[in-house]
N, C-alpha and C positions, 0 to 999 in steps of 0.2 A: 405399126404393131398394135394388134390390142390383147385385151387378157381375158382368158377365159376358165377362170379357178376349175380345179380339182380336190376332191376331196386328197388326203394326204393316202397315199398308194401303199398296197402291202409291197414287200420283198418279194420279187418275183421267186419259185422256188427251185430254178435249176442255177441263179443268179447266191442264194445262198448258200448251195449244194458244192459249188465252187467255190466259194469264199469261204466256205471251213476248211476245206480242202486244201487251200492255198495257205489259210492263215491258221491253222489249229492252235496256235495261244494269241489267239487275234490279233489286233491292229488299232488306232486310237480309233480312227471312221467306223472300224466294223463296231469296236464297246462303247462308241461314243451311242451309235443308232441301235446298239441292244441296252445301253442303261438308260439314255435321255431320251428314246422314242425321236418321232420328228420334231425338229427343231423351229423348222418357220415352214408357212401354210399361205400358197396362192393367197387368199384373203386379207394375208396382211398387208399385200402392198398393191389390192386393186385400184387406187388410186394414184398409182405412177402410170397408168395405161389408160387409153381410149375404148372406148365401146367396139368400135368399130375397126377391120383391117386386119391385116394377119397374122394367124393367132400366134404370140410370142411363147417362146421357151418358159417354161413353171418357173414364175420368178422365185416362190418357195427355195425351189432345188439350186436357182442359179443364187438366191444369199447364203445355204450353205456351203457354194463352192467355192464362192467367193470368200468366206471365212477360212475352211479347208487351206485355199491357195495360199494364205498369209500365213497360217500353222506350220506349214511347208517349207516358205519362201518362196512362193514359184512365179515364173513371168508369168501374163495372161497366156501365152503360148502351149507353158509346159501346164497349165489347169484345164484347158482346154484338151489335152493332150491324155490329161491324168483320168477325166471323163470319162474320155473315148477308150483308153485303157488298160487303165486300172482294176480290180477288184474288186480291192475295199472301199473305193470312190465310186464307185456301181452299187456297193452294199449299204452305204451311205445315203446316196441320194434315191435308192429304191429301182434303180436302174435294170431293164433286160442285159443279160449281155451283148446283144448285136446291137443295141443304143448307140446310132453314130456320134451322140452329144449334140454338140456346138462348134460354130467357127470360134474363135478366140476372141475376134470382135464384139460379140454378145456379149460379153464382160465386159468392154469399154463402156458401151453401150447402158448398159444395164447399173453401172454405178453414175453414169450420168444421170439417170431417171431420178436414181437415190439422192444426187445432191440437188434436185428442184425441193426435196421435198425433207430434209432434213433426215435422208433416210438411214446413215450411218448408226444414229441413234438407235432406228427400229431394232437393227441388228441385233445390238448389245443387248438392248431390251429384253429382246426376244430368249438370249440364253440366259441373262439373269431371273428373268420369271420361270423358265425349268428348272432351273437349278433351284427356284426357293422350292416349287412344287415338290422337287424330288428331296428339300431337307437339307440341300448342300450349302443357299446360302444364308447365312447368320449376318445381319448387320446392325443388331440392337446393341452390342458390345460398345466396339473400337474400330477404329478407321485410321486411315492417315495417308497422306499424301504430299508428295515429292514433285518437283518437275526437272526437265532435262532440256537440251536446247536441241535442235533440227536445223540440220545444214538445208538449203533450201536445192532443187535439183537446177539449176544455173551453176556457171561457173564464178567463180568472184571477178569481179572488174576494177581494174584502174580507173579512175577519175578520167585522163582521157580514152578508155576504151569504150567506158561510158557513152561520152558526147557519140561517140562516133559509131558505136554500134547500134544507139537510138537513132539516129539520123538515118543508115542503113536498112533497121529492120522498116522504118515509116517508109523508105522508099522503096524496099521488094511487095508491101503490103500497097500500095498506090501500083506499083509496074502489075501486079495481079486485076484489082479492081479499076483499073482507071490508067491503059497504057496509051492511050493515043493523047489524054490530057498531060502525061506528063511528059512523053517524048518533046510536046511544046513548049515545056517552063524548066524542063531541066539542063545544065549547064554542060559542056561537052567533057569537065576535066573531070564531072560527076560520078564519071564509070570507070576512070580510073580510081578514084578514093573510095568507095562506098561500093564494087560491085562485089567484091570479097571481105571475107570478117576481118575485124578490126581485129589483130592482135597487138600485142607491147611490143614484141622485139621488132617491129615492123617503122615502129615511131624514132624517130633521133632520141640520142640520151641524154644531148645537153637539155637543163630546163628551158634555157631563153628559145629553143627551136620549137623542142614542145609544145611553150606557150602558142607560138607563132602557129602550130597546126594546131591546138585548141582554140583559137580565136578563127583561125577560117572555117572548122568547123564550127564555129557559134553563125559564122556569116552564112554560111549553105544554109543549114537550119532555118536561120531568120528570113531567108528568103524565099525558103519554102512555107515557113507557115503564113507569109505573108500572100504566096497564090493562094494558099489553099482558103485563104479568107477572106481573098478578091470576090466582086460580085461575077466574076466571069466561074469561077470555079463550082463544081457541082455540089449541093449541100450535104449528099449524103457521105463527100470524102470526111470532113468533119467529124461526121459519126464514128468512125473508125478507131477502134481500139488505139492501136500503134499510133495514129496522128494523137488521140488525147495525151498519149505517154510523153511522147514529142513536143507537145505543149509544158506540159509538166516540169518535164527535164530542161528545158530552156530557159522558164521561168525560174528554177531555182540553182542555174548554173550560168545563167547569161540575164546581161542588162541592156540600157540604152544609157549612153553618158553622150549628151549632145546628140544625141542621133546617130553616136555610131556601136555597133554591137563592140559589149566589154565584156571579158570576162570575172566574175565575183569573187573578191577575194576568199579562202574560205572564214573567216569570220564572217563574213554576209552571207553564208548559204545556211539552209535552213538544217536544226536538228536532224540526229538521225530517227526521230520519232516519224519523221515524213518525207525525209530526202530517198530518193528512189535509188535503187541500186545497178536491177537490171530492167531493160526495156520488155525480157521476157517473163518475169512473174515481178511485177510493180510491186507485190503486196507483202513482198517481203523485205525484212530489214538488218542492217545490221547491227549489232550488238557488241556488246563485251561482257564479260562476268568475271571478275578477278582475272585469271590469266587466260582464260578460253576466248577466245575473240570468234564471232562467225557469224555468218547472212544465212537469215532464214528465217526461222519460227520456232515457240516454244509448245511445250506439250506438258501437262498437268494428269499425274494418275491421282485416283484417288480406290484404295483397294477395303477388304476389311482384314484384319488380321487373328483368326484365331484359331488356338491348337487342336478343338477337334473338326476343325474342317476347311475345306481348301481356301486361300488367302484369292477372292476373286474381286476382278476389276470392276468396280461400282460407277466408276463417272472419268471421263476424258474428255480434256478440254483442249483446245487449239489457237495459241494466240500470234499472234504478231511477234517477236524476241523484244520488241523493247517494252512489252506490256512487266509490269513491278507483279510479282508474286503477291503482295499483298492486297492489292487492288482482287484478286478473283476469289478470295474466301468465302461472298456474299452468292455470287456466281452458283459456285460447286455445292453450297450449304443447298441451293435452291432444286438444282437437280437432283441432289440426292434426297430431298423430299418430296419431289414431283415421281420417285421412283419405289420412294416410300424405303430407303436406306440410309435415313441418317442413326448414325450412331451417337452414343452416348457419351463418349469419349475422341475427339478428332487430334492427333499426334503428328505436327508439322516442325518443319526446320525454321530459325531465324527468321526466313526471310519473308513468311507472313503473318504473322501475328501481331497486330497493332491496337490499343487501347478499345478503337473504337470496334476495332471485330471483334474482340474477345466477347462485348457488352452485347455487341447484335446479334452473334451466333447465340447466346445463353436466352437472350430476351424474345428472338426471334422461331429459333428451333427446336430450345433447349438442348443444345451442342454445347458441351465444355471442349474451348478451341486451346490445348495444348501445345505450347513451342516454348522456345526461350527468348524472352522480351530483351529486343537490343537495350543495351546499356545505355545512361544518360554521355549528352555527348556536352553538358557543361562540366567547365572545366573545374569549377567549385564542387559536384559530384562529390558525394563521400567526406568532403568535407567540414568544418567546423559550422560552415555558413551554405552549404549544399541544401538546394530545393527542400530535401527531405528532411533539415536541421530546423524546420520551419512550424511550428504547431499549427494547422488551420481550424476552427468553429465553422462549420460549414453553417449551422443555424442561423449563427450573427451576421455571416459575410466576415469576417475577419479572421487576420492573419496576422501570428505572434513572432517576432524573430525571436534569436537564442538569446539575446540582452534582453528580451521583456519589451521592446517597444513593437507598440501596434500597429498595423496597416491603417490609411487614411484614405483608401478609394478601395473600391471593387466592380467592377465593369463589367457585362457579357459582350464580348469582341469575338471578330474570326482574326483567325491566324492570314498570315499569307497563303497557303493553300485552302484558304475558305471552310476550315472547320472549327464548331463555336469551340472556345476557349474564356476562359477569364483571367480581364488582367488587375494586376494586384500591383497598388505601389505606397510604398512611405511617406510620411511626410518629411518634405524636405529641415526640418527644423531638428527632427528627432534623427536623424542618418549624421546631420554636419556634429552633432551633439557624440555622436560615437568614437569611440577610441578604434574599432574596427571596421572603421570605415572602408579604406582601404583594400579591406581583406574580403569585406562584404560584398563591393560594388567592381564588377569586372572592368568599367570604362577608368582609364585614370584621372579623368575630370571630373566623373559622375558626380554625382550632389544626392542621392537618394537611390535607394532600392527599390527595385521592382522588379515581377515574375511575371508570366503566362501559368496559370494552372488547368489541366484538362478538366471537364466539366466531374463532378463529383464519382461516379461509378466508375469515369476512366480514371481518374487519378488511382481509385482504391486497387483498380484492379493488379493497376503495375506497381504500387508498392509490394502487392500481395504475392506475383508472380515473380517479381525480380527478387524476394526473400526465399520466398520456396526451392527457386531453382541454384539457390546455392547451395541446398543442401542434399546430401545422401541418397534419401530417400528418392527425390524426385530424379538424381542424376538415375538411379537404380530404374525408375517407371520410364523415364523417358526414353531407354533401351531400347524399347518396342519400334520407335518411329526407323530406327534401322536397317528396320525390312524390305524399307521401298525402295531403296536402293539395289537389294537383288530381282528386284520387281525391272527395273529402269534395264539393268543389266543382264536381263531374259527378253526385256522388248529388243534388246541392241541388237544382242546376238541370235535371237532367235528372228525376228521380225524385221528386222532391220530400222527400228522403228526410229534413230536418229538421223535419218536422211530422208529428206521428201522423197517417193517414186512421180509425184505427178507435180505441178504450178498449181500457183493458188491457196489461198490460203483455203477456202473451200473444199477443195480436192486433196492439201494435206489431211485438217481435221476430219475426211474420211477415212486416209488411209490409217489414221490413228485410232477413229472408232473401230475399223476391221480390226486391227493389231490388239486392242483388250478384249474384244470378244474372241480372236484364236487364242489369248494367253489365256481366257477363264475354258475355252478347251481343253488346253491344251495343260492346266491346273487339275480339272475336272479329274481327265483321264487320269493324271499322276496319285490323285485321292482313289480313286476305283482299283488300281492296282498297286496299292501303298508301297507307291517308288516315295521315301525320306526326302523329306527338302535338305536341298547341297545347304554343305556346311558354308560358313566363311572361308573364301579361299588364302592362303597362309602363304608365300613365297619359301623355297628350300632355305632361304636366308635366315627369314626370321623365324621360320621354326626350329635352327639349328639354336639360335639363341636362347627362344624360350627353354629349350633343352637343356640347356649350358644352368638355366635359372635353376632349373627342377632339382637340377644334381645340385646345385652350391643349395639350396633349400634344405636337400634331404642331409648333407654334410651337418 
C-alpha cells in the first residue's frame, strides 16, 4: 500500500442534499464537520506509507472513522458497514454517496500502521489543535486527572491453567512453523494433554493430584525446551514469540532440584510486577487496589476543567496495572507540555502526590500539583515527640527536640528506595539523660533518637499541604478534582474504555488514545448544542432521605 495525499475534499453536493434531508436538526458527524471543518489531512500520516504500491484508502478519512467507530462503540465490521451506509458518516468523511468504502480489514490494518509510529497520539493531537483553533480548548486554568484499571482481553487463569495453556499455545505455534520437526520430538500422550484448551474443571480437585499434573506439565515443557535448544533444532524456532513465553513461564514457575524438574513454591515465584499471567498478552498483569482485584492495565486521563467550555481530554497514558499512580506525574506533566496544555493548577487524588513531585512539577513546569498528602505513617505522628514536634535550623544543620536538646550529626543519605534524604540523630548521652526517653525513641532498647528528614523544599512542602488540607477552604477547592470521575464513567459506558478490545499493552494505549479523542467529540458536540453536563447521579434511596432532611430542616 502506498499513500498518495489529497488535498481535504469538499462535500459532494447531492451527498449534502440528502444529509439534510435525512437529518434536519442534524447529527454529531454532520455538526461535527460543519463546526470543526476537516479534522485530519492525508499529510499527517504520510509517513506510515511507502512511496511505492497501491494506492491506500485517505488515511485522513480512515482516522476519522476510526474515531467516529469508538464515539459509537462499533466493531470494525459495523464502521465499515456505517461508511458504506450511512449519511452522516458520508457527510462526515466528504464522501459521494455510491462510495463503496472499505473492507473492514483496512481498519485493522490501518491502526497497525498507527502503533509503528506512535500514531494514537496524532489522533488526539489532531482534535485538540481544532478545538484550540476554534476557541474551545482552554488549558491555562486547571486540569486534573484520575486513573481507572482495564481488564485486559484474555480470560483470567489458574496457576495450573497457566502451565498448561503455555505449553499448548508454544506447541500449536511450533505444529504451524515447524511440523515435521516436531512430529519427531513430540511424546505420543502429547495430543492427548495439550491438543485442546486447558480448562480447570477438566484438572482433579484434590491438590496432591493437581500437583502431580503440574509437575508433568513442568516435565513436557522442560523437555521441550530442551529440543528446542538442541544443536539439531532450527534457530529460528527460538525466535518465536510463544517459545520466549514458554521460556519465561518455566523460568518463574519450574526449577531444577538435583536435576529433576520441581515445582516453585509460591514464595519463590517472582512478583506480580513480572510474573506472566497469560501466554496470550504477556504484558499484562495483575493487580489489586483495595477490593478490585483484576489482570490487565491501567489508564490515566488527564482532562481540563472549566465552566465556560467543554471539559476536553488533554493526555492518556497506558500502563501496565501494577505501575504506582505516583511514579507518572513527571510523565503526563511532560506531555502536556510537549502539547503545550499544561495548566496552572493540576487537581489529583491521594494517590499521587509525593514531596518530590509536588517540588518538580512547580520547579519544572510551574504546575501547582494539588491532592491530598497521605498522612505520616509514624506512630509518634501528632504526637508530643512527632517528627513535626521537632524545630529544624536548616542554616546550621541542626535539629532541636521539644526538651531543648540538640541533634549531634546530620548526614546526606538515600533512603532504601534511593532518594536523598538526611539523617538526623542525638547524642547518645543527651537521650539516656531524658525523662522521655521512652516516649521519644520507638525501639525499646533504643539509646538515642534519630530521624530521616526529606531534603529542605520537600519537607516544607508536606507540612504545608498536610495543614492546608485540613482545612475548609481547601476541602471547598479540591471539589473540582470530582469531575474526572464522570469523565472515567462516560469512557466506561460510552467507550467501553475499561476493557481492552485488542493484546498488548501497545494496542491497548491506542485503543485508549482513540477513546479521549471520540470523548472530546463527543464533548465538543454536547458544548455546540448546549446539552447540560448530567448531574451527580442520586440513587431513589438516598434522595428519599435527603428529602426526609429538607422537611425536618424546614420544621
Amino acid at each position: 500500500m502506498s499513500m498518495r495525499p489529497k488535498g481535504p475534499a469538499k462535500i459532494p453536493v447531492e451527498t449534502v442534499r440528502v444529509a439534510r434531508a435525512a437529518f434536519p436538526r442534524g447529527s454529531l458527524a454532520i455538526r461535527l464537520r460543519d463546526e470543526l471543518g476537516v479534522l485530519f489531512v492525508d499529510e499527517q500520516f504520510m509517513d506510515l506509507f511507502p512511496a511505492r504500491g497501491k494506492p491506500a484508502w485517505s488515511p485522513g478519512r480512515l482516522a476519522l472513522a476510526l474515531v467516529l467507530q469508538f464515539v459509537e462503540g462499533l466493531t470494525d465490521r459495523q464502521a465499515a458497514e456505517a461508511v458504506r451506509a450511512r449519511i452522516d458518516f458520508k457527510y462526515a468523511l466528504g464522501l459521494r454517496l455510491g462510495d463503496p468504502g472499505f473492507d473492514f480489514t483496512v481498519l485493522t490494518e490501518f491502526r497497525d500502521r498507527l502503533l509503528e509510529a506512535d500514531g494514537g497520539r496524532r489522533v488526539l493531537d489532531g482534535i485538540l489543535v481544532v478545538a484550540r483553533d476554534k476557541g474551545l480548548l482552554k488549558t491555562a486554568s486547571r486540569a486534573r486527572t484520575d486513573s481507572t484499571h482495564v481488564l485486559a482481553a484474555v480470560r483470567n487463569l489458574s496457576a495450573l491453567e497457566m502451565v498448561a495453556e503455555t505449553l499448548r499455545a508454544a506447541l500449536n505455534t511450533l505444529a504451524r512453523e515447524a511440523p515435521d520437526w516436531l512430529r519427531e520430538i513430540a511424546e505420543p500422550d502429547w495430543f492427548d494433554h495439550y491438543a485442546t484448551r486447558a480448562e480447570n474443571f477438566r484438572f482433579p480437585k484434590s491438590e496432591a493430584q493437581r500437583d502431580e499434573v503440574r509437575l508433568r506439565i513442568g516435565r513436557d515443557g522442560t523437555r521441550l525446551l530442551r529440543a528446542l535448544w538442541s544443536p539439531t533444532a532450527p534457530d529460528e524456532l527460538r525466535a518465536l514469540k510463544s517459545v520466549e513465553v514458554l521460556r519465561r513461564v518455566w523460568v518463574q514457575q519450574f526449577h531444577l532440584v538435583e536435576g529433576e524438574v520441581a515445582c516453585r513454591s509460591p514464595k519463590n515465584r517472582p512478583p506480580g510486577a513480572t510474573r506472566l499471567g497469560s501466554p496470550y498478552d504477556p504484558e499484562s498483569r495483575g493487580s489489586i487496589k483495595r477490593d478490585t482485584v483484576w489482570h490487565g492495565y491501567k489508564v490515566h486521563l488527564t482532562e481540563t476543567c472549566e465552566a465556560d467550555a467543554p471539559n476536553l481530554i488533554t493526555n492518556v497514558t497506558t500502563t501496565v496495572s501494577t505501575t504506582q499512580d505516583q511514579v507518572m506525574i513527571r510523565g503526563i506533566h511532560a506531555e502536556l507540555a510537549a502539547r503545550d496544555c499544561l495548566p496552572a493548577e493540576h487537581w489529583v487524588d491521594a494517590g499521587y502526590p509525593t514531596a518530590s513531585q509536588v517540588v518538580a512539577a512547580r520547579l519544572d513546569h510551574g504546575v501547582e500539583l494539588l491532592g491530598p498528602m497521605v498522612a505520616s505513617t509514624d506512630a509518634r505522628a501528632g504526637g508530643p515527640f512527632g517528627q513535626d514536634a521537632f524545630t529544624i535550623d536548616w542554616d546550621q544543620q541542626q535539629v532541636t527536640c521539644p526538651n531543648g536538646a540538640t541533634s549531634a550529626q546530620w548526614h546526606q543519605r538515600k533512603s532504601q528506595q534511593g532518594l536523598p534524604v538526611i539523617r538526623v540523630r542525638f547524642a547518645r548521652v543527651d537521650c539516656q539523660l531524658c525523662p522521655d526517653l521512652r516516649k521519644c525513641v520507638r525501639s525499646p532498647k533504643g539509646e538515642y533518637r534519630d530521624m530521616n528528614l526529606r531534603l529542605r523544599d520537600e519537607h516544607e512542602v508536606v507540612r504545608k499541604v498536610r495543614t492546608e488540607q485540613q482545612t475548609d477552604a481547601w476541602k471547598d477547592r479540591y471539589k473540582i478534582r470530582a469531575g474526572v470521575e464522570g469523565t472515567i464513567s462516560q469512557g466506561v459506558g460510552r467507550c467501553g474504555l475499561r476493557r481492552s478490545r485488542y493484546r498488548g499493552l501497545a494496542k491497548t494505549g491506542l485503543q485508549h488514545q482513540l477513546t479521549g479523542a471520540a470523548m472530546n467529540l463527543a464533548r465538543i458536540d454536547a458544548h455546540l448544542t448546549h446539552t447540560p453536563r448530567a448531574a451527580t447521579r442520586t440513587s431513589h434511596f438516598a434522595a428519599l432521605r435527603s428529602a426526609d432532611r429538607l422537611i425536618g430542616g424546614a420544621k
